[in-house]
C-alpha positions as CSV (number, residue, x, y, z in Angstrom):
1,X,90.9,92.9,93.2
2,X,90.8,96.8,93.7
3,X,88.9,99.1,92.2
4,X,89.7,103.1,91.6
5,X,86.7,105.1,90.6
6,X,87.6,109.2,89.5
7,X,86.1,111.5,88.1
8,X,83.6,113.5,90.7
9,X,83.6,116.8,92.1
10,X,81.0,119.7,92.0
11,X,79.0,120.9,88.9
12,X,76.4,123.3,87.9
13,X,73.1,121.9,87.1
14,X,73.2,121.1,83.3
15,X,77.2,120.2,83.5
16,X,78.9,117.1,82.6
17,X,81.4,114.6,84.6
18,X,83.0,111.8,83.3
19,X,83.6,109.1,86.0
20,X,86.3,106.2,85.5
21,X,86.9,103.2,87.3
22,X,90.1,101.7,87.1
23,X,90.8,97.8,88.1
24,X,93.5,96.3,89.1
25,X,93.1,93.1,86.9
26,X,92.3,92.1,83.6
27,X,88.0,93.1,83.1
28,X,87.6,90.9,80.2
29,X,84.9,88.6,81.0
30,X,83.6,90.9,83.8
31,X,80.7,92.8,84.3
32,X,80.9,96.1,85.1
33,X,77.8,98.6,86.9
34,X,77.8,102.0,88.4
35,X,75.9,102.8,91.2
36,X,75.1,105.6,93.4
37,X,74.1,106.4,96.8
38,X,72.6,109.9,98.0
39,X,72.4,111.3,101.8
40,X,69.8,109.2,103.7
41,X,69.2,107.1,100.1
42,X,69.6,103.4,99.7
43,X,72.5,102.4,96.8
44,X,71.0,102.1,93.2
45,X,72.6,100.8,89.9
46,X,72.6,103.4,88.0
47,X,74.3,101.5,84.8
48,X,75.7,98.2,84.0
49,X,77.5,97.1,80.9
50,X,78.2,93.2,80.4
51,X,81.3,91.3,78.9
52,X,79.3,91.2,75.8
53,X,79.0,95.1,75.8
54,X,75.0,95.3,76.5
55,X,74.2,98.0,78.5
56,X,71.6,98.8,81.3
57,X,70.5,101.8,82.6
58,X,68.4,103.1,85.5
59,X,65.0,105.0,83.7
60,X,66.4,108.3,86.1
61,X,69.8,108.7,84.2
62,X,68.5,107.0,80.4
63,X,69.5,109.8,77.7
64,X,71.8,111.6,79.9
65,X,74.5,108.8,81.3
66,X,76.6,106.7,79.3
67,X,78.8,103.6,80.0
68,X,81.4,102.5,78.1
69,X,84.5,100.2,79.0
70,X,87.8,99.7,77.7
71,X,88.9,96.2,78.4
72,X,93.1,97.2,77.1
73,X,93.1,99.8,79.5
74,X,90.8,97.5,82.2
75,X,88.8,100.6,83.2
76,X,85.2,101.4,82.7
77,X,83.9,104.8,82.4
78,X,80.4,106.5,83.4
79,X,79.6,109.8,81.1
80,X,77.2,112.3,82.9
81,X,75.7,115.0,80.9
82,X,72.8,117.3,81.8
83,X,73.3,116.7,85.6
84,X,70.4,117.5,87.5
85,X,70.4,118.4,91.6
86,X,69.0,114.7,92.2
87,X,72.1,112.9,90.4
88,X,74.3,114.3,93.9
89,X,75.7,111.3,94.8
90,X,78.5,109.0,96.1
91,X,79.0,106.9,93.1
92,X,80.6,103.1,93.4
93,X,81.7,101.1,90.9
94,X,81.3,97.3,90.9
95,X,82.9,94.1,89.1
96,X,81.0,90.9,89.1
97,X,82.2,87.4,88.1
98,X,79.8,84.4,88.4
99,X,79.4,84.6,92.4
100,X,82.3,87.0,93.2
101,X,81.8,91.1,93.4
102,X,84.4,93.6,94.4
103,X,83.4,97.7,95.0
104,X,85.6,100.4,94.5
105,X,86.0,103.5,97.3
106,X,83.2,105.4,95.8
107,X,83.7,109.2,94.3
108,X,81.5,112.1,95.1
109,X,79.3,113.8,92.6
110,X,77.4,117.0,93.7
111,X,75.6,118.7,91.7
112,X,75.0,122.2,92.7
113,X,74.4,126.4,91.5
């Protein structure tokens, strides 16, 4: 299984980034989760949405982040708005099935004036 995450770059404080994470399998019936590592941090979900759809987010990003999947085009997406300095980040995305987990490259979000 590979993963293909997108989407970063650099941004003002305040901007917006949408993230994608494209797999190379079917993600119906996987769970899907976002997470981010900053320089000298430990890696954090930052989101998770589940086959069902239910979504989980970390308190940090709640308000500002949305993820969404689309299971016909097998990719999930992460919506950023109102980044803040703190959000700089390599973000990963992750599949899980029952025991199994794949991680994609990661993409870098930095989030600077």
């Amino acid at each position: 299984v590979q993963l293909q995450a997108s989407g970063g770059g650099l941004v003002q404080p305040g901007g917006s980034l949408r993230l994608s994470c494209a797999a190379s399998i079917s993600i119906i019936g996987i769970d899907m989760g976002w997470y981010r590592q900053a320089p000298g941090g430990q890696r954090e979900l930052v989101a998770s949405i589940i086959r069902g759809g239910s979504t989980n987010y970390a308190d940090s990003v709640k308000g500002r982040f949305t993820i969404s999947r689309d299971n016909a085009k097998n990719t999930a997406y992460l919506q950023m708005n109102s980044l803040k300095p703190e959000d700089t980040a390599v973000y990963y995305c992750n599949a899980k099935l029952d025991s199994w987990s794949w991680w994609g490259q990661g993409t870098l979000v930095t989030v600077s004036s």
